[in-house]
C-alpha positions in Angstrom: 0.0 0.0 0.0 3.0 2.4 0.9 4.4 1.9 -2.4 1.4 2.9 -4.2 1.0 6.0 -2.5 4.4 6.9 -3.1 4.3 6.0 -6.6 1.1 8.1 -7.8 2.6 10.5 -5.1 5.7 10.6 -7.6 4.0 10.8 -10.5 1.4 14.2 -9.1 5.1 15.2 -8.4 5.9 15.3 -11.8 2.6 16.3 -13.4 3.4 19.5 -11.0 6.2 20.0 -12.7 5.5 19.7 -16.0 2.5 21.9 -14.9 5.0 24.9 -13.6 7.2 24.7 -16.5 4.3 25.0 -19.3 2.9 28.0 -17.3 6.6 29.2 -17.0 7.2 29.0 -20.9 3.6 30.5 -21.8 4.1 33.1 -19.3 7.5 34.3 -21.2 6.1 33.6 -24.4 3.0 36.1 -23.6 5.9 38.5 -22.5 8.0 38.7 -25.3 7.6 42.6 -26.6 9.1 44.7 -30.0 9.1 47.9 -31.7 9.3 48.7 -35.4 9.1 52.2 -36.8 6.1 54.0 -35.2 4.8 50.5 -33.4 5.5 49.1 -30.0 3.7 45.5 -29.5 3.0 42.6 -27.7 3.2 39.3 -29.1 2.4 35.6 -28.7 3.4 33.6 -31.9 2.1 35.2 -34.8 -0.6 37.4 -32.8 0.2 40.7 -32.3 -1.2 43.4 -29.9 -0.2 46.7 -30.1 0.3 48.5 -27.1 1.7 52.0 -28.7 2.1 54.8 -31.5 4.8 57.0 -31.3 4.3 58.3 -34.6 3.5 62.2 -35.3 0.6 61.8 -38.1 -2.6 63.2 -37.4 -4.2 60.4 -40.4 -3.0 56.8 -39.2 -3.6 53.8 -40.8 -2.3 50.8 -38.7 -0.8 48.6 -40.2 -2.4 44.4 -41.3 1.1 42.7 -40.3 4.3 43.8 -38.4 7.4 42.5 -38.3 5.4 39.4 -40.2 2.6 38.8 -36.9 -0.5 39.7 -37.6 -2.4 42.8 -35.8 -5.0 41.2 -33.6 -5.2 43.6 -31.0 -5.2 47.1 -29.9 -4.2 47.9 -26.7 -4.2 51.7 -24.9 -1.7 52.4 -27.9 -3.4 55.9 -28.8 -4.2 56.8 -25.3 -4.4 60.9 -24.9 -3.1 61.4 -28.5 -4.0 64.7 -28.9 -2.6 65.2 -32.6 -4.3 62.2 -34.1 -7.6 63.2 -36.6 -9.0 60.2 -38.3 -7.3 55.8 -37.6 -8.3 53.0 -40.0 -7.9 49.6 -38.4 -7.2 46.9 -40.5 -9.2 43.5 -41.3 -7.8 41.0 -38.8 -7.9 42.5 -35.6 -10.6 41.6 -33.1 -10.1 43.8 -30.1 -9.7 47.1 -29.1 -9.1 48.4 -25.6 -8.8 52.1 -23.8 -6.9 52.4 -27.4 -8.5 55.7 -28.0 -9.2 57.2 -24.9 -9.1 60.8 -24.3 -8.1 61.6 -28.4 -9.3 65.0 -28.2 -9.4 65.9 -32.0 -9.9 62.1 -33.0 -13.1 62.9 -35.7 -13.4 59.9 -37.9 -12.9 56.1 -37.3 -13.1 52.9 -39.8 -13.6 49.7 -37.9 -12.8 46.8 -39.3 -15.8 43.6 -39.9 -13.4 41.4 -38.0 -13.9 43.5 -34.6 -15.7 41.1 -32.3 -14.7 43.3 -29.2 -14.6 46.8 -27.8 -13.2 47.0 -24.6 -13.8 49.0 -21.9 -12.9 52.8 -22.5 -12.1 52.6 -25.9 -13.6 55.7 -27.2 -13.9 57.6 -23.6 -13.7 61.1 -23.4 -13.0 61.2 -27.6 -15.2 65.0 -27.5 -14.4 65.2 -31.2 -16.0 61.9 -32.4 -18.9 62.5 -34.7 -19.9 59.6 -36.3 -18.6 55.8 -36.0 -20.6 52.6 -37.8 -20.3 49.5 -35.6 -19.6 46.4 -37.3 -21.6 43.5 -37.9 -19.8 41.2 -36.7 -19.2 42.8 -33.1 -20.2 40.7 -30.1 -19.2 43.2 -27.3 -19.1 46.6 -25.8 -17.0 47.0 -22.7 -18.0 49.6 -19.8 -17.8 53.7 -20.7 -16.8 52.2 -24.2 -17.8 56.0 -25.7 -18.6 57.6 -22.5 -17.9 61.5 -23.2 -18.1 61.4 -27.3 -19.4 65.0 -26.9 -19.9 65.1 -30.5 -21.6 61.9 -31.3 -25.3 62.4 -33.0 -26.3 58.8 -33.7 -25.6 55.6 -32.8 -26.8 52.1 -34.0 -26.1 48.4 -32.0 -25.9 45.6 -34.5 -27.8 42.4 -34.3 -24.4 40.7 -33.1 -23.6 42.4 -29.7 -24.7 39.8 -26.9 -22.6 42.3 -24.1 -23.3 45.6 -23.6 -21.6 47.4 -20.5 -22.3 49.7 -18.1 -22.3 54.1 -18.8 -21.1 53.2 -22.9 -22.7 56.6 -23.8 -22.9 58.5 -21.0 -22.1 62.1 -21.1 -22.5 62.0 -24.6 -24.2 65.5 -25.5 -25.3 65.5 -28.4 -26.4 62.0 -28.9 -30.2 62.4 -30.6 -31.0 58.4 -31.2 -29.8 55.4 -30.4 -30.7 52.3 -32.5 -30.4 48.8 -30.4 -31.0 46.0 -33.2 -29.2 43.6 -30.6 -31.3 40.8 -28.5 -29.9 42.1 -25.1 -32.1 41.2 -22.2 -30.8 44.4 -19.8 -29.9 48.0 -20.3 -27.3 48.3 -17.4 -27.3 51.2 -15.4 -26.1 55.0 -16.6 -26.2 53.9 -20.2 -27.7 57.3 -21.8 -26.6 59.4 -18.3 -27.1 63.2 -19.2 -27.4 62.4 -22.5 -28.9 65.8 -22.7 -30.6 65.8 -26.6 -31.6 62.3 -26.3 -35.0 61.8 -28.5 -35.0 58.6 -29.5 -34.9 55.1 -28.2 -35.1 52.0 -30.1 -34.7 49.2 -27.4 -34.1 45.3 -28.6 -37.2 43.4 -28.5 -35.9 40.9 -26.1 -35.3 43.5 -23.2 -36.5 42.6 -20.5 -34.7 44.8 -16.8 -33.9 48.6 -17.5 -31.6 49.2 -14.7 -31.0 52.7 -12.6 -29.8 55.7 -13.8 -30.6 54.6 -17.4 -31.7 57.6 -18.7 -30.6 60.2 -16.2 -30.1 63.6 -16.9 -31.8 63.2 -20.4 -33.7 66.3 -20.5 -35.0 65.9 -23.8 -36.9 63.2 -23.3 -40.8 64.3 -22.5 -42.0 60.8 -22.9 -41.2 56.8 -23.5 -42.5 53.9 -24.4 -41.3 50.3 -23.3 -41.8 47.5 -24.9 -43.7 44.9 -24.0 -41.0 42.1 -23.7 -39.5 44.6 -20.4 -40.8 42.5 -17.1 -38.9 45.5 -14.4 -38.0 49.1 -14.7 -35.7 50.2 -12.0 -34.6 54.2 -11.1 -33.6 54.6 -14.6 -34.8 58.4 -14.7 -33.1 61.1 -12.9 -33.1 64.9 -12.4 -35.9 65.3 -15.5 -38.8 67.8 -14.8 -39.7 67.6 -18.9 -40.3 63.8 -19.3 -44.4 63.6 -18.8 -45.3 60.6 -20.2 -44.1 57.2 -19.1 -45.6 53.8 -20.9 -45.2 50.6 -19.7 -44.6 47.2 -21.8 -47.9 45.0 -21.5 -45.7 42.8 -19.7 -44.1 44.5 -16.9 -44.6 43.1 -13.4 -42.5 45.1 -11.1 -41.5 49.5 -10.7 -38.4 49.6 -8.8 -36.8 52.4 -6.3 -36.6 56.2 -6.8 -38.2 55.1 -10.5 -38.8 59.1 -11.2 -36.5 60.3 -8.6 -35.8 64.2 -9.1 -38.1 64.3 -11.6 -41.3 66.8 -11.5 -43.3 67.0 -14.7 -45.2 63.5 -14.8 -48.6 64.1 -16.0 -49.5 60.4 -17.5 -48.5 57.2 -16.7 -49.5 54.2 -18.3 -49.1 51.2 -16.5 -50.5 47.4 -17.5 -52.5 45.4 -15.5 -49.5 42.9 -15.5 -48.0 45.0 -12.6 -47.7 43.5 -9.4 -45.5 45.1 -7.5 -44.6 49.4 -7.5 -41.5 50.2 -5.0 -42.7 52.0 -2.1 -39.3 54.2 -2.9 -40.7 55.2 -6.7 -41.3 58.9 -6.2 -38.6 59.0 -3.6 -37.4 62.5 -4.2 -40.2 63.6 -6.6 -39.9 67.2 -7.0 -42.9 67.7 -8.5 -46.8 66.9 -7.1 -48.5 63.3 -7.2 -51.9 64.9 -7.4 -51.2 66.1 -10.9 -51.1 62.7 -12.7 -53.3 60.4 -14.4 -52.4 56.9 -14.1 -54.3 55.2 -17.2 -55.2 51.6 -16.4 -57.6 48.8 -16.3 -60.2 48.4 -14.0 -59.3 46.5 -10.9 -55.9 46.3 -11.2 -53.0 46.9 -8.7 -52.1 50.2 -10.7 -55.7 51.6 -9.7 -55.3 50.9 -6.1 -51.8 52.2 -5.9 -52.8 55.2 -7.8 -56.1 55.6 -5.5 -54.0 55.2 -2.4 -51.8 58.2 -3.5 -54.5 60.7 -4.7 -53.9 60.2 -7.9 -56.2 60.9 -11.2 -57.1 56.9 -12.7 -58.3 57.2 -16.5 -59.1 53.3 -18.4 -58.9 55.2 -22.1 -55.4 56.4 -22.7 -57.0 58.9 -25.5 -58.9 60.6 -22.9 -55.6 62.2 -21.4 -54.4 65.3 -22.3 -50.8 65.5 -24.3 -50.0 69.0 -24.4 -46.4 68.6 -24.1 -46.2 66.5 -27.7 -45.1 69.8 -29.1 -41.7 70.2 -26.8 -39.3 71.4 -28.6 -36.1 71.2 -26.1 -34.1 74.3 -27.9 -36.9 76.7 -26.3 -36.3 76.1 -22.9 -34.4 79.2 -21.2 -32.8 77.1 -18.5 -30.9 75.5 -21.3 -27.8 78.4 -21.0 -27.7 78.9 -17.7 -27.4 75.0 -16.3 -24.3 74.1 -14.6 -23.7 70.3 -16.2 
């Protein structure tokens, strides 16, 4: 019996070996680093990662192969580039990461179909950014990917994308309409934060939890409609007096915490019979005054007893209620100059 234990106790011996020196030897390989001309990379075989441009063009086009390895990846390389205008990324790579963060005058950017990945930061704080077409082929969107494109308009989420971060397009000014053709299942929290011009929401039919802070600080929005595939809304609007309308998906069973928090304009709210369950937090904060709006519903359901027990107006036709603020145009409003952002 002893010699059996000390023979497999031998042989996990060497397996722990062999173990160490394979991690030892991918380790170094991962590690092995080169420059040529404007490039600093990475590499592992024949995948390469660049990691840095210390070039002086404001028009760059990177480069398909270096030193013979192919570009896979891009890797903080343009970080706070202040001089850099307009990049073309080559077919082949798959992954970007912080690789454009904080470009300042970085206008125009040509993705390649191959891009399955853009990592967290990416794009962040690129103010000059006005346009940029996502590819089809992209599977993810990393965390503040585009947070700060001050100069964005539009943007459009391909079928492909099965991740979508956290705050991709907050701060993002002068984004008027986002576009999700995507199947995500959640909108993670500060997605469209003080996206002040916001108009327009097209959100993937297979949503299903729009999470807190959302849509915060999007004081162009006077009303939305969810679908009806969206089962919980959390605090996903913030500090906005002009939204008035709120519709809920057919389906939607539960109204999460500080829901309209800061918020004063509600006059209509349109909420399913499917709901089961509205936070006792909702209008935590509510600037503005319960007794001003009309919760439109069906008879006998949880919505009319929660709108009864807080003095609110009930309505069961939806055309009945007034929509005087269909006509907002956001350009007229005279605290638009004066607010500190």
């Amino acid at each position: 019996m002893m010699k059996k234990i000390l023979k497999y106790s031998g042989f996990i011996f060497i397996l722990a070996c062999v173990i160490m020196t394979l991690g030892r030897t991918l380790n170094a390989e991962a590690a092995e680093k080169g420059s040529k001309g404007d490039w600093e990379y990475e590499y592992t075989g024949k995948r390469l990662t660049i990691t840095k441009y210390t070039g002086y063009d404001d028009n760059v086009d990177i480069p398909k192969t270096i030193s013979g390895k192919n570009v896979v990846a891009i890797n903080g390389a343009f970080s706070k580039n202040r001089m850099i205008k307009s990049v073309t990324i080559p077919e082949g790579v798959v992954e970007i990461s912080e690789a454009f963060s904080d470009c300042d005058n970085l206008v125009s950017v040509s993705l390649p179909s191959s891009l399955k990945k853009i990592g967290r930061y990416s794009f962040s704080n690129c103010k000059a950014l006005e346009s940029i077409t996502l590819p089809k082929n992209l599977k993810e969107i990393g965390d503040a990917a585009f947070t700060t494109c001050e100069s964005l308009t539009e943007i459009t989420i391909p079928k492909s994308v099965k991740f979508f971060g956290e705050a991709v397009f907050n701060y993002c000014k002068s984004l008027e309409e986002a576009v999700f053709e995507c199947s995500l299942k959640t909108l993670p929290k500060n997605s469209f934060w003080d996206c002040e011009k916001l108009t327009k929401i097209e959100f993937p039919k297979t949503l299903r939890f729009v999470r807190g802070s959302a849509f915060g600080c999007c004081y162009a929005l006077t009303s939305i409609t969810f679908p009806d595939s969206v089962r919980e809304v959390g605090g996903c609007f913030w500090n906005n007096d002009n939204l008035h309308k709120v519709t809920f998906g057919a389906n939607t069973v539960k109204l999460g915490y500080e829901l309209f928090g800061d918020c004063g304009g509600l006059q209509v709210l349109v909420i399913p019979a499917s709901v089961k369950e509205i936070n006792d937090g909702i209008f935590s904060r509510y600037a503005g005054k319960k007794t001003e709006i009309t919760v439109v519903t069906t008879p006998g359901s949880y919505a009319e007893k929660w709108a009864e027990l807080n003095d609110m107006s009930v309505s069961y036709d939806e055309n009945d209620v007034g929509s005087d603020y269909d006509d907002y145009d956001s350009s007229d409003d005279e605290w638009d100059e004066d607010w500190e952002y």
